[in-house]
Structures are given as structure tokens and as C-alpha cells.
N, CA and C atoms as an extended XYZ file, in Angstrom:
555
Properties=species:S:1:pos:R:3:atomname:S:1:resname:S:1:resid:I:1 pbc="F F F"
N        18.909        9.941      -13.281 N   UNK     1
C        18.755        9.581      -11.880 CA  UNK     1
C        17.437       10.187      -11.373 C   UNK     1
N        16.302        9.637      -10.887 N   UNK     2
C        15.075        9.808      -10.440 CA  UNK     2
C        15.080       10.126       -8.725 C   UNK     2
N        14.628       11.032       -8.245 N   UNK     3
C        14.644       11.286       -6.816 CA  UNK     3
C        13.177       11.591       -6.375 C   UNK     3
N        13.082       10.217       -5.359 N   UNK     4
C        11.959       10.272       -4.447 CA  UNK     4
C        12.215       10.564       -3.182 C   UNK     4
N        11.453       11.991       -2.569 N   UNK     5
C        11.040       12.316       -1.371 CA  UNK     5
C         9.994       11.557       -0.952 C   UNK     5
N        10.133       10.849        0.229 N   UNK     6
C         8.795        9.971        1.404 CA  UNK     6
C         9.066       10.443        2.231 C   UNK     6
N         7.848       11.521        2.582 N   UNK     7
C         7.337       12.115        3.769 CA  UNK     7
C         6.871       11.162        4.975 C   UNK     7
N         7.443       10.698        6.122 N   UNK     8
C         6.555        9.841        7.101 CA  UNK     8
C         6.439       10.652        7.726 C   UNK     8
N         5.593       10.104        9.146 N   UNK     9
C         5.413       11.033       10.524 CA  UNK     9
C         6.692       10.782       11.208 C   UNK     9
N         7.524        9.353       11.481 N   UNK    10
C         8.342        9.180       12.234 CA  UNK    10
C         9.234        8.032       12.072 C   UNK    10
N        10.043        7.500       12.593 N   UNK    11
C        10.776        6.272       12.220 CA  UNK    11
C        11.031        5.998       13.277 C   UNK    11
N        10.381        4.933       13.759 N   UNK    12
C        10.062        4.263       14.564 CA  UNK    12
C        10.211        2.692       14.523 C   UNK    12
N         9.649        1.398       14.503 N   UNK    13
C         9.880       -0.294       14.349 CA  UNK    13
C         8.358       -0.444       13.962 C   UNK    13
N         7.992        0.577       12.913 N   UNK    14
C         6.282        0.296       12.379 CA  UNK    14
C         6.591       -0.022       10.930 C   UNK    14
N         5.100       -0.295       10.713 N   UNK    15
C         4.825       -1.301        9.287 CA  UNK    15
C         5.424       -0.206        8.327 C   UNK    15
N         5.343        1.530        8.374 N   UNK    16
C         6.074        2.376        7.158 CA  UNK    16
C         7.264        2.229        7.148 C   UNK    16
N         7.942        1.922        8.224 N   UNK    17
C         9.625        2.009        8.050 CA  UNK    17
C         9.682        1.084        7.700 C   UNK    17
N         9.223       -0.194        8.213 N   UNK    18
C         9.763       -1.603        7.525 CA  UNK    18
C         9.059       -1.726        5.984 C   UNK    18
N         8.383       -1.210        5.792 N   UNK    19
C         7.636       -1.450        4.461 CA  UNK    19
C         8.838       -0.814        3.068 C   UNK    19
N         9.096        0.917        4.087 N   UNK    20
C        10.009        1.278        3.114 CA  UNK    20
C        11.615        1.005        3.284 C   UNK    20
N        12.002       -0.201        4.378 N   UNK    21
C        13.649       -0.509        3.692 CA  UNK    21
C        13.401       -1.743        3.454 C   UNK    21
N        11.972       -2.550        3.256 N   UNK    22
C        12.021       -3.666        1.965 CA  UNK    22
C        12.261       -3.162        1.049 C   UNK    22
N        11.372       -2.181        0.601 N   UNK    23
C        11.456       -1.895       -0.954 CA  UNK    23
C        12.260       -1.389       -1.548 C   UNK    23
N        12.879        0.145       -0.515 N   UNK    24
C        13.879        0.637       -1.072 CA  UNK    24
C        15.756       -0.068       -1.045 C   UNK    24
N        15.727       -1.251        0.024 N   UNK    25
C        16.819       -1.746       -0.472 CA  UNK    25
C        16.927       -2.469       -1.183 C   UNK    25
N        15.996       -2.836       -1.916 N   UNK    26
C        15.987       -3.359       -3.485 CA  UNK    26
C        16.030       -2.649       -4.477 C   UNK    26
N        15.160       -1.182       -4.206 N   UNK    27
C        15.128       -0.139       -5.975 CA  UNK    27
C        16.453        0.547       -5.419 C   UNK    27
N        17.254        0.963       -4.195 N   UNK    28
C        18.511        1.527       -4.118 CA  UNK    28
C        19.449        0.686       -5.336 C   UNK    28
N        19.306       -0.521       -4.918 N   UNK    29
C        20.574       -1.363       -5.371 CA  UNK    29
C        20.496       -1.828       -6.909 C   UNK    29
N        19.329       -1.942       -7.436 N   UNK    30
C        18.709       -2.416       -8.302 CA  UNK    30
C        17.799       -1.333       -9.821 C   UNK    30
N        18.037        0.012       -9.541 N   UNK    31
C        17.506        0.919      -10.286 CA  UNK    31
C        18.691        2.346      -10.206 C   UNK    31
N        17.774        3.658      -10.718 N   UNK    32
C        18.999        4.614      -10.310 CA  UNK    32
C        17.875        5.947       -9.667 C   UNK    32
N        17.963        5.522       -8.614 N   UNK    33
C        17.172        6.249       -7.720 CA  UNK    33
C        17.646        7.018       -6.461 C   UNK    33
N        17.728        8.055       -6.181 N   UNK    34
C        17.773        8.597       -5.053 CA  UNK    34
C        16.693        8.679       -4.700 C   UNK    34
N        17.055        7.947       -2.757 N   UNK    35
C        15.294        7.905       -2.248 CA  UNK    35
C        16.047        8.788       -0.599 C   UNK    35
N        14.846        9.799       -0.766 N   UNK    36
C        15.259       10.936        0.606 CA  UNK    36
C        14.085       10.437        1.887 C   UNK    36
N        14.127        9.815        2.463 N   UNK    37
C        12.997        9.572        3.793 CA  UNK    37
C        13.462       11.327        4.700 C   UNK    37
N        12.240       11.881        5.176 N   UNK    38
C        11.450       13.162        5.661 CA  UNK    38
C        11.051       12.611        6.745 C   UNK    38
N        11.922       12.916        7.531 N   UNK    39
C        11.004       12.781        9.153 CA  UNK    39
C        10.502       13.294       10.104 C   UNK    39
N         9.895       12.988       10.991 N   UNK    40
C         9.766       14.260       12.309 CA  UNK    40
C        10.065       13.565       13.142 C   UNK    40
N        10.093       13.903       14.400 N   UNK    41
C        10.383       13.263       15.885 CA  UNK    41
C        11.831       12.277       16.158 C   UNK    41
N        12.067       11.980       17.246 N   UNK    42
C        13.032       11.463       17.740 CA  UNK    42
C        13.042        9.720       17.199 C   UNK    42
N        14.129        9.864       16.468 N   UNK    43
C        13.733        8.583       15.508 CA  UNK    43
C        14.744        7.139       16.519 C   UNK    43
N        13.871        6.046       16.082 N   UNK    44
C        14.306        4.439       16.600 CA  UNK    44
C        15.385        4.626       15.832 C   UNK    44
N        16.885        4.193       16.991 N   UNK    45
C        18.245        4.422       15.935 CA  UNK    45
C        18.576        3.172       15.145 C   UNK    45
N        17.634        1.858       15.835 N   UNK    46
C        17.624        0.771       15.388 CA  UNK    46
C        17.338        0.630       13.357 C   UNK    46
N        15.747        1.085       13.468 N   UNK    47
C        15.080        1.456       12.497 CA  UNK    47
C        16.043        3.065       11.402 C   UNK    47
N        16.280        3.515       11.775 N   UNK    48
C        17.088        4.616       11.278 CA  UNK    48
C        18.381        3.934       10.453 C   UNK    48
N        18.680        3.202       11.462 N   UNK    49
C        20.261        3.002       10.250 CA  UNK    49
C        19.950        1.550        9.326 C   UNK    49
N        18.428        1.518        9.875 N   UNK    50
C        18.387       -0.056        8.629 CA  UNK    50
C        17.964        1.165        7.612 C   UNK    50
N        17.399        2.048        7.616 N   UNK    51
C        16.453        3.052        6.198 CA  UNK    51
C        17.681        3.586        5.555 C   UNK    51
N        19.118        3.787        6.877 N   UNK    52
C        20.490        4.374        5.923 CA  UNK    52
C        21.013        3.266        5.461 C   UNK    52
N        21.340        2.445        5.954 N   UNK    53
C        21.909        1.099        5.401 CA  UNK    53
C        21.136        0.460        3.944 C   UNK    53
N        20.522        0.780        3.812 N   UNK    54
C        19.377        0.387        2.805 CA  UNK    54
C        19.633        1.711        1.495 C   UNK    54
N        20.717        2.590        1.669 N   UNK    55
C        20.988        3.722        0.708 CA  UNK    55
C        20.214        4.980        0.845 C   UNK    55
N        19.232        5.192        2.016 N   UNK    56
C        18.412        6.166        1.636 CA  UNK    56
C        19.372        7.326        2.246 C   UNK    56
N        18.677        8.451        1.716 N   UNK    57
C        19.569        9.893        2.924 CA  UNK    57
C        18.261       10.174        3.945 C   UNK    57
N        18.498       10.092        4.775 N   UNK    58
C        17.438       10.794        6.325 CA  UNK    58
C        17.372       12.100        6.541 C   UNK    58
N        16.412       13.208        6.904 N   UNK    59
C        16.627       14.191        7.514 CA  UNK    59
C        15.335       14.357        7.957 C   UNK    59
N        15.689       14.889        9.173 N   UNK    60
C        14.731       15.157       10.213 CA  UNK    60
C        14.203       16.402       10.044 C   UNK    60
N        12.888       17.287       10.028 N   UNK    61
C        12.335       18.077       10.086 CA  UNK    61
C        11.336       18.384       11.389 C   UNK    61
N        11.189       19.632       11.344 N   UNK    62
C        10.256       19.589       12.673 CA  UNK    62
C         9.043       19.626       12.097 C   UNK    62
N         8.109       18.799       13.680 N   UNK    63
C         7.305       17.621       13.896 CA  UNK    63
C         6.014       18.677       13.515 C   UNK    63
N         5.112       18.286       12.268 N   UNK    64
C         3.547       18.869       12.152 CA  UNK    64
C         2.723       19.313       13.072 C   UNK    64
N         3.016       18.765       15.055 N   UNK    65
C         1.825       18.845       15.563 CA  UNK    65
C         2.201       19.994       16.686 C   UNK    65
N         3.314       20.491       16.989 N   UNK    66
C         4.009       21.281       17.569 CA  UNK    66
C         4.725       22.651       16.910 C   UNK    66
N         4.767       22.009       15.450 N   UNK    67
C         5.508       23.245       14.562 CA  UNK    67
C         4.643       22.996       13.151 C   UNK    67
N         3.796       23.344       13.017 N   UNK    68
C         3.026       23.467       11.584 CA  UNK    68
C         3.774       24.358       10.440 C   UNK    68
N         3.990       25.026       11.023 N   UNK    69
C         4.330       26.458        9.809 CA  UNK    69
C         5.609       25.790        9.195 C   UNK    69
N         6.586       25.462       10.946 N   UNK    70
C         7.731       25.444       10.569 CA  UNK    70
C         7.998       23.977        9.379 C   UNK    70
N         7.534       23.083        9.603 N   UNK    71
C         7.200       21.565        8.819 CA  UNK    71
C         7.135       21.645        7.523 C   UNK    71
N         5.566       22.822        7.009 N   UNK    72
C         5.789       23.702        5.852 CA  UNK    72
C         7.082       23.650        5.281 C   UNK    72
N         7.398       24.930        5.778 N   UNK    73
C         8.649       25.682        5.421 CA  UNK    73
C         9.828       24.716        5.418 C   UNK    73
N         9.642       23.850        5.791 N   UNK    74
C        11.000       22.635        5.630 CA  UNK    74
C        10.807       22.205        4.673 C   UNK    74
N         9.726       21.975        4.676 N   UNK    75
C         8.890       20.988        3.537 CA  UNK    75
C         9.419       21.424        2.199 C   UNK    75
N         8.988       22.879        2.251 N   UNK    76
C         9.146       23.451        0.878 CA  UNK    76
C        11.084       23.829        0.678 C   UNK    76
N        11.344       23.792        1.723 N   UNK    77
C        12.933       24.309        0.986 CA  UNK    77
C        13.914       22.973        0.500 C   UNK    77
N        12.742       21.530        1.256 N   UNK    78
C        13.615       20.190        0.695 CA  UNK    78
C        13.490       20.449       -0.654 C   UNK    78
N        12.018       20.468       -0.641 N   UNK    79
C        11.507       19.955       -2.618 CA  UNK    79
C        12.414       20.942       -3.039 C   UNK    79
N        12.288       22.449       -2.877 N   UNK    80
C        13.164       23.114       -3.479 CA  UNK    80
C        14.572       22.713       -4.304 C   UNK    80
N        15.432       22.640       -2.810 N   UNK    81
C        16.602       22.130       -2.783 CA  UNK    81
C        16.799       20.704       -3.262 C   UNK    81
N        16.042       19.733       -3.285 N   UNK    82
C        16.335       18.418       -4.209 CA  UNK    82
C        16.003       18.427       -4.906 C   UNK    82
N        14.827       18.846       -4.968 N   UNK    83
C        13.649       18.961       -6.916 CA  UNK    83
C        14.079       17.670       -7.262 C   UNK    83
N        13.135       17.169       -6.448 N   UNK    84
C        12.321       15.224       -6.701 CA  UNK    84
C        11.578       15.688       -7.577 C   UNK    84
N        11.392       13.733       -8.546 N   UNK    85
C        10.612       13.821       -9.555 CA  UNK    85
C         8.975       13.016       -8.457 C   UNK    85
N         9.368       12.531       -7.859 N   UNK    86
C         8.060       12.040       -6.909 CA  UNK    86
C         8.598       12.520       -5.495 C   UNK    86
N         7.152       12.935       -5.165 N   UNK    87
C         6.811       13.349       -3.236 CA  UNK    87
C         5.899       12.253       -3.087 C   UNK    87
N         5.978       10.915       -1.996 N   UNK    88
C         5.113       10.279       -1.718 CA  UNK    88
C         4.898       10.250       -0.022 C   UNK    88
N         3.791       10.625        0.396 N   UNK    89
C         3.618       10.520        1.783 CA  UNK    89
C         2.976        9.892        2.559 C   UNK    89
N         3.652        8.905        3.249 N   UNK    90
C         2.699        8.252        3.917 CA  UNK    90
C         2.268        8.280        5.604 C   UNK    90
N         1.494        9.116        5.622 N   UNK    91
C         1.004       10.036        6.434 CA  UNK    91
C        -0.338        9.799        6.865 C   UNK    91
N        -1.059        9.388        5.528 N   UNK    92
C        -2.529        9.156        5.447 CA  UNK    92
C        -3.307       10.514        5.982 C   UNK    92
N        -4.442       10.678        6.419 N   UNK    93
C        -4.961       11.589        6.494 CA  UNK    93
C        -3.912       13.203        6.422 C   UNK    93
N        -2.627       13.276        7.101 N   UNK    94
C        -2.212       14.155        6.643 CA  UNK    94
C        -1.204       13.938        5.413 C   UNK    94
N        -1.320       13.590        4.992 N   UNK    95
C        -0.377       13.560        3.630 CA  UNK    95
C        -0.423       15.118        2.583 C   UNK    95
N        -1.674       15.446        2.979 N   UNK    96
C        -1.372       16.792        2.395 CA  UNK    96
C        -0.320       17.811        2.506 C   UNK    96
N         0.283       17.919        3.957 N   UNK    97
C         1.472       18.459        4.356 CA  UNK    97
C         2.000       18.366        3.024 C   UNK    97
N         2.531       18.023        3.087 N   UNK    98
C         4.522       17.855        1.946 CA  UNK    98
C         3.217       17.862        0.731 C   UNK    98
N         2.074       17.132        0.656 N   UNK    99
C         1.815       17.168       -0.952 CA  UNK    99
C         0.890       18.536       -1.458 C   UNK    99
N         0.679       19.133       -0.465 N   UNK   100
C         0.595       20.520       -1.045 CA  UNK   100
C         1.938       21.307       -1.313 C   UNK   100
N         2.583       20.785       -0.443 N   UNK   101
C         4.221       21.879       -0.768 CA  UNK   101
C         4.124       21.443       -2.367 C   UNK   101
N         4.607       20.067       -2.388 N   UNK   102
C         5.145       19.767       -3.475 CA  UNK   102
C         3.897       20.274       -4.936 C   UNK   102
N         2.511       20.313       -4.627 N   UNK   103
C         1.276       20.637       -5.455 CA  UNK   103
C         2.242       22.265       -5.971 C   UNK   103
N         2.274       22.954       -5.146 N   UNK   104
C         2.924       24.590       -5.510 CA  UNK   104
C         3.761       24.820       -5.953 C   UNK   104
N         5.049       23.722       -5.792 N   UNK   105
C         6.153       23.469       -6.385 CA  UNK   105
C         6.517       22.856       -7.936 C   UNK   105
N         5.211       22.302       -8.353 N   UNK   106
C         4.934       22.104       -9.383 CA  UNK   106
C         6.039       20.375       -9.284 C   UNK   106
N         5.507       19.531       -8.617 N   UNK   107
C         6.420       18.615       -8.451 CA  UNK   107
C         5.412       17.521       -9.157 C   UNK   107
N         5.481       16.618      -10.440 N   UNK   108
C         4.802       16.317      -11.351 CA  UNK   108
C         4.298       14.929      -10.759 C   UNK   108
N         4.983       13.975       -9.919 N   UNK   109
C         4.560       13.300       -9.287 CA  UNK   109
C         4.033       13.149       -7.706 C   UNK   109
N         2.989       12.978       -7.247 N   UNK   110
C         2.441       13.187       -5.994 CA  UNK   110
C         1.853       12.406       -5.471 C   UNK   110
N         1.976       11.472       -4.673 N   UNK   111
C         1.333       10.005       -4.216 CA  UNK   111
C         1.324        9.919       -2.902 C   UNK   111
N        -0.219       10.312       -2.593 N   UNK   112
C        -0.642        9.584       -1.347 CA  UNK   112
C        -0.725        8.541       -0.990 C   UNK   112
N        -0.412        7.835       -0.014 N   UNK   113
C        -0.050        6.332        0.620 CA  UNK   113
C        -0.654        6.088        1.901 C   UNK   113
N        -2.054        5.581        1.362 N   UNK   114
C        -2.992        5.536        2.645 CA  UNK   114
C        -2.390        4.211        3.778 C   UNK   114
N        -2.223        4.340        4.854 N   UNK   115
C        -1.713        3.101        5.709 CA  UNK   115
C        -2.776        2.848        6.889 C   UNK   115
N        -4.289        3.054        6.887 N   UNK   116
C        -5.260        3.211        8.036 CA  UNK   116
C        -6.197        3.049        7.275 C   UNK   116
N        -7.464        2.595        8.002 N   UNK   117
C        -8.420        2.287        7.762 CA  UNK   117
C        -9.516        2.777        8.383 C   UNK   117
N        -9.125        3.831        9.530 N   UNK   118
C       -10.375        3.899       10.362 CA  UNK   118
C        -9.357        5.837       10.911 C   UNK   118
N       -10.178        6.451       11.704 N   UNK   119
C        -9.586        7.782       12.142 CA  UNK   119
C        -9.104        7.426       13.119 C   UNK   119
N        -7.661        8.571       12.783 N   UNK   120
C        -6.509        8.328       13.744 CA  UNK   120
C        -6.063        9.733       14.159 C   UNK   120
N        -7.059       11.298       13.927 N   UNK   121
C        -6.590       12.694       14.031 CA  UNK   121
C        -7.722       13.009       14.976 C   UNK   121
N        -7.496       13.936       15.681 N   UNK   122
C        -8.695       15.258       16.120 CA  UNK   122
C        -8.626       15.942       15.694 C   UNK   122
N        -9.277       17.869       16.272 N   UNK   123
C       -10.422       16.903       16.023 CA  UNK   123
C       -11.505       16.280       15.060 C   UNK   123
N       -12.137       15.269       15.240 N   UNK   124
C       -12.764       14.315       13.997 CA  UNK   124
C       -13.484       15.355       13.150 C   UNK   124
N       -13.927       16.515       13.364 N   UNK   125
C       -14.970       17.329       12.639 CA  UNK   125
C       -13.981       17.640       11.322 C   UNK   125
N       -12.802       17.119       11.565 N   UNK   126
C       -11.619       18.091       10.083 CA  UNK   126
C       -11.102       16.820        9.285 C   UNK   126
N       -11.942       15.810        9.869 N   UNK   127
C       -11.313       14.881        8.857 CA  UNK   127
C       -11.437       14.490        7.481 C   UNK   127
N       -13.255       14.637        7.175 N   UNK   128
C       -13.798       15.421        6.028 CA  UNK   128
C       -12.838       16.536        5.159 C   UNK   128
N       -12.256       17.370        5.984 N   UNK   129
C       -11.568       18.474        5.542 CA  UNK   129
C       -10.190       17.892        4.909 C   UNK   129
N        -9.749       17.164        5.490 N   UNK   130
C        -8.052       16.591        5.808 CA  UNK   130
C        -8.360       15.449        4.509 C   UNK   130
N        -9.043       14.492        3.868 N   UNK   131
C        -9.560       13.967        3.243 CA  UNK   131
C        -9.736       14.930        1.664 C   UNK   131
N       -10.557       15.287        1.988 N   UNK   132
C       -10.535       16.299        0.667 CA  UNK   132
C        -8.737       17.187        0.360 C   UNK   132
N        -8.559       17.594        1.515 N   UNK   133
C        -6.838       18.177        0.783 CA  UNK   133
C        -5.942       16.809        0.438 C   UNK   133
N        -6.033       15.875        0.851 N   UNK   134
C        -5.468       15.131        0.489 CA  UNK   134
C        -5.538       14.591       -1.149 C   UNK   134
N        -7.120       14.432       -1.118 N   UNK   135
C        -7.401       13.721       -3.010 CA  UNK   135
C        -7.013       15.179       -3.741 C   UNK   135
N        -7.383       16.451       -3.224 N   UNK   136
C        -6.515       17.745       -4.208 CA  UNK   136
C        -5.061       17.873       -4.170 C   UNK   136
N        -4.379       17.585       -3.569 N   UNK   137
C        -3.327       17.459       -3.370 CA  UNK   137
C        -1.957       16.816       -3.701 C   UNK   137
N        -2.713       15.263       -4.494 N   UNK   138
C        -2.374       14.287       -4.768 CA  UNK   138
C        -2.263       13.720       -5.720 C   UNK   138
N        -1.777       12.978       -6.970 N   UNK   139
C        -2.536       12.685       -8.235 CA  UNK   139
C        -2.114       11.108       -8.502 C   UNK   139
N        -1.669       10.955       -7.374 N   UNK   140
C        -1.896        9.088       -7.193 CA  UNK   140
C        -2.146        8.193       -5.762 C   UNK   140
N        -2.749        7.236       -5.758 N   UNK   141
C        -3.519        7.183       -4.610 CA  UNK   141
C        -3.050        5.826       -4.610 C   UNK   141
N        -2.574        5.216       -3.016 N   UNK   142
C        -2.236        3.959       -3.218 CA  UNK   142
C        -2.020        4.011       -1.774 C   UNK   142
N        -2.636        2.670       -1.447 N   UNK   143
C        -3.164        2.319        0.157 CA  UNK   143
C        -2.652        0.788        0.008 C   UNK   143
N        -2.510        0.315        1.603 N   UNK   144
C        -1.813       -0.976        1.873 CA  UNK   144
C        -3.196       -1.934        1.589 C   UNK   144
N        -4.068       -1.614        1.787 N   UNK   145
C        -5.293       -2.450        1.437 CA  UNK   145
C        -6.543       -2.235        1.064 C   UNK   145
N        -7.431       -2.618        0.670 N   UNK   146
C        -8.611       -2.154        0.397 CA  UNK   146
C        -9.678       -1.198        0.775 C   UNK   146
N        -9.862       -1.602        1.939 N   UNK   147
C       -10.392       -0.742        3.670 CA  UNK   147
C        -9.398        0.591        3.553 C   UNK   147
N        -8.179        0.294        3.707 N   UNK   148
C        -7.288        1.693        3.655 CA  UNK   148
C        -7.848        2.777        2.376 C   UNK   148
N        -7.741        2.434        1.508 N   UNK   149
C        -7.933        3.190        0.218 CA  UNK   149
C        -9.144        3.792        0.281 C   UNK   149
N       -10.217        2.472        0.553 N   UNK   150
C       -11.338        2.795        0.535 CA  UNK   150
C       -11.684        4.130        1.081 C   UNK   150
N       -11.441        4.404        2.903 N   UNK   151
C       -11.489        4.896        3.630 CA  UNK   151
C       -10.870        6.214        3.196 C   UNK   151
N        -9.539        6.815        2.745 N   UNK   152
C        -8.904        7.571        2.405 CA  UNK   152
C        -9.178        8.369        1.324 C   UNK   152
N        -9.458        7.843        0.187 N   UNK   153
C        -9.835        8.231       -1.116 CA  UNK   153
C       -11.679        7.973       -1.529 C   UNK   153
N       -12.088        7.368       -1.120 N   UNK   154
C       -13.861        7.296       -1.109 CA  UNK   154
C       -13.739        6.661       -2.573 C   UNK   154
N       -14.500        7.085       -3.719 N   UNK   155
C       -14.379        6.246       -5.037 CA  UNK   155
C       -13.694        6.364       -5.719 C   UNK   155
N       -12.562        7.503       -5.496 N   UNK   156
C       -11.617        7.446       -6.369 CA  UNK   156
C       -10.979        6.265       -6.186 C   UNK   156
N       -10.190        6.155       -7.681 N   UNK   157
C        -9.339        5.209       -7.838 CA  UNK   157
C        -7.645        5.191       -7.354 C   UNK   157
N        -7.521        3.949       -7.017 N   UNK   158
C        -6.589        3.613       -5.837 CA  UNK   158
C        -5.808        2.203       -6.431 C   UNK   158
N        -4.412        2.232       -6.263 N   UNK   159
C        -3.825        1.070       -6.562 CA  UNK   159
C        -3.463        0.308       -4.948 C   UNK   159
N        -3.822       -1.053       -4.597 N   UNK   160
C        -3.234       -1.461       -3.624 CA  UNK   160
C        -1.657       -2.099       -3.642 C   UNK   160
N        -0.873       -1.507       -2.676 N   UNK   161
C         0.650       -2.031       -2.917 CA  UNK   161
C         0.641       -2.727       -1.554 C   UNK   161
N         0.647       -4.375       -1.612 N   UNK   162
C         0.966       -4.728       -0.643 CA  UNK   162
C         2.141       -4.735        0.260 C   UNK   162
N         2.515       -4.899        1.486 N   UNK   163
C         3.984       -4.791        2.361 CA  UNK   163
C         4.741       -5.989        1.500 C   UNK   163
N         5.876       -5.507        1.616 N   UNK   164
C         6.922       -6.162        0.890 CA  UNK   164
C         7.742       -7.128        2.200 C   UNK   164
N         7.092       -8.463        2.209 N   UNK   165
C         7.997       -9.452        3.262 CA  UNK   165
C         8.416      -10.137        2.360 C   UNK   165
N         9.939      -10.213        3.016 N   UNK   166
C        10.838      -11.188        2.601 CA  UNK   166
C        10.633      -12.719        3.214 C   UNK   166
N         9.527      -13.475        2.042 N   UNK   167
C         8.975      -14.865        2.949 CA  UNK   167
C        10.347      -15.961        2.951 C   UNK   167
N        11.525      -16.039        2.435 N   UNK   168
C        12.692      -16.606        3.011 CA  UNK   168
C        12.660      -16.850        3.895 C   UNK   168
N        13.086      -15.472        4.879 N   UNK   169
C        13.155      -15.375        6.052 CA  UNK   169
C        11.954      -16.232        7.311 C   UNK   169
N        11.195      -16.139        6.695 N   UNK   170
C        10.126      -16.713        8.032 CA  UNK   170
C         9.407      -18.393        7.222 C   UNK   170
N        10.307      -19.026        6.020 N   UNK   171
C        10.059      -19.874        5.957 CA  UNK   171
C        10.395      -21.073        7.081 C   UNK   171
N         9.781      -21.965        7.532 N   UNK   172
C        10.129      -23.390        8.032 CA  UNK   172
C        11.604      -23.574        7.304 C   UNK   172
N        12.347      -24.019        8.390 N   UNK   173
C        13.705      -24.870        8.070 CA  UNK   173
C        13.752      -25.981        9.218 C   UNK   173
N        14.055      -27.370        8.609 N   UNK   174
C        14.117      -28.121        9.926 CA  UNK   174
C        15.362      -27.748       11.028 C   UNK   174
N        16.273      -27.565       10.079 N   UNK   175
C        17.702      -26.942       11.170 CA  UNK   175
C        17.656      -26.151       11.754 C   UNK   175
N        16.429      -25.108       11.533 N   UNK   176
C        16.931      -23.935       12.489 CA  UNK   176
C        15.681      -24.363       13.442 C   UNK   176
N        14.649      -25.374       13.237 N   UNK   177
C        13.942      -25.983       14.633 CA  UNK   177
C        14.536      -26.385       15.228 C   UNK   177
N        15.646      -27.468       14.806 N   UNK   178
C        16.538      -27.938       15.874 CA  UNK   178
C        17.479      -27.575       16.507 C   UNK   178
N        17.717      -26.659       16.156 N   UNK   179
C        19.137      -25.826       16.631 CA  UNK   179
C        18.091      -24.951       17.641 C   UNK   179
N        16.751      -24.493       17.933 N   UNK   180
C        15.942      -24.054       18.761 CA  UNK   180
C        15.797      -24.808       19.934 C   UNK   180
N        15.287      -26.343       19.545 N   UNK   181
C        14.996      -27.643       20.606 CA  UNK   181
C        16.717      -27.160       20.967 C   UNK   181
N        17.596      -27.817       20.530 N   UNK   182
C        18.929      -27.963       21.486 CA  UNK   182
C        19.006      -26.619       22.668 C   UNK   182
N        18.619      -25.557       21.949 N   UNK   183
C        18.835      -24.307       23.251 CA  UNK   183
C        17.132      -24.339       23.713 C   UNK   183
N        16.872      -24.856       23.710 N   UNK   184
C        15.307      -24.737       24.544 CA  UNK   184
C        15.754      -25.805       25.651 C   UNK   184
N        16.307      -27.076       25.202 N   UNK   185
C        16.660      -28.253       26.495 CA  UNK   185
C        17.598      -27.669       27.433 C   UNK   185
């Protein structure tokens, strides 16, 4: 049984939460994986019980920008206490958080997950800084797109993983146009 920790900032109705209960309610159901989502802040309960419904376990930690030390120290007593074979964070510029815990912890897999393309921290003078802990920090690099990676990792090498949509869902059906026209008249 393989256990992945994903560090986000929050769970919220954004492209990381939906990105990760495409994927993971397919490798839940479909592989033998324990997948732990790491959160901070007051989470969308909407978004929350699709990431539990989807098999993952949730736990909330306190938030990087108010409690640094304490985030750490969470950080490190999860990996501890689960001893995952992958920490992946998608955090982007801070992804170092959890992937330095996990760097000390000797946690063999470590994957940064760039989701930005442009700066999103203050202040900007540490982003240089925040950038570099990240590629030390890390020993796989994988961004939603090109620009992302680019931006995040500079020439290192980077795999792009595109968002996982279920195109079913947003295919054309004539019935469900018409069943629209009837409640539109």
C-alpha cells in the first residue's frame, strides 16, 4: 500500500481541489493507495467532502502565513506519523514548506507541483529565494503547463500533467438541450 501526502494551501472550488478529486477518485478506487490531502484554512465544505468522498483522509493544519513554525511542526509530525512514500505540494512557490520537512525526513519521493505562471507572494525580493528552496527541496518537478514549469523550475526539467476533465460530462447531448429549451419556455 503506497501513501501520498498533498500539501495544498486550502480547499476551496479551485483548479487544485478539483484537479485532485479527478485524479484521486480514480487511483483511490483503481490502485492501492492511501492519498492524505494537508490543509490550511477554513475549508469549502462543498469541495471538502467531494476530496472525502473521493477516499482521501483530510486534515487541517495551521495556516503558513499566520503560524510558520507551527505548519512546520505539523508538517513534520504528519510525515512522521504516516511515513508516505511521496510528499507532493502544490503550493508552487511555497512548496518548500512540507518538502523540506519531508527533504529531513528522508521521504524518497518529493514533487513539486507548479500551478502559476507569474508571482503570487511578497515580498517579491524572496521569490528568487522561495524558487531556489523549492528546486533543493524537491526531486520531481511537474507543473499544469508550460509557462507554469517554466516559471517555477527555470531549465530544469519538468513533466507537464495536464487537469484531469471528465469530457463526458460537458459533452453536447441533444436531450439535455431540450430538456433546457422546455424549462427556458
Amino acid at each position: 500500500m503506497k501513501k501520498v501526502m498533498h500539501f495544498i494551501s486550502g480547499i476551496k472550488s479551485g483548479g487544485v481541489e478539483q484537479m485532485l478529486v479527478n485524479y484521486t477518485t480514480r487511483l483511490n478506487k483503481n490502485s492501492d493507495y492511501i492519498q492524505y490531502i494537508i490543509y490550511q484554512h477554513e475549508p469549502d465544505k462543498n469541495s471538502l467532502k467531494k476530496l472525502e468522498e473521493a477516499g482521501n483522509i483530510c486534515i487541517q493544519i495551521p495556516d503558513k502565513m499566520h503560524f510558520p513554525i507551527r505548519n512546520i511542526i505539523w508538517s513534520i509530525k504528519l510525515i512522521r506519523k504516516y511515513r508516505p512514500d511521496i510528499v507532493h505540494a502544490h503550493m508552487s512557490l511555497l512548496n518548500f514548506f512540507p518538502l523540506l520537512a519531508a527533504r529531513v525526513l528522508a521521504v524518497k519521493h518529493r514533487i513539486s507541483h507548479s500551478h502559476i505562471s507569474r508571482d503570487n507572494v511578497a515580498p517579491k525580493f524572496m521569490i528568487p529565494v522561495f524558487k531556489l528552496l523549492v528546486r533543493f527541496s524537491s526531486n520531481s518537478y511537474l507543473a499544469c503547463g508550460t509557462d507554469a514549469g517554466t516559471y517555477l523550475y527555470g531549465k530544469k526539467n519538468f513533466m507537464v500533467i495536464n487537469n484531469a476533465v471528465e469530457i463526458q460530462k460537458y459533452k453536447f447531448s441533444e436531450e439535455k438541450e431540450e430538456k433546457k429549451e422546455i424549462y427556458m419556455e
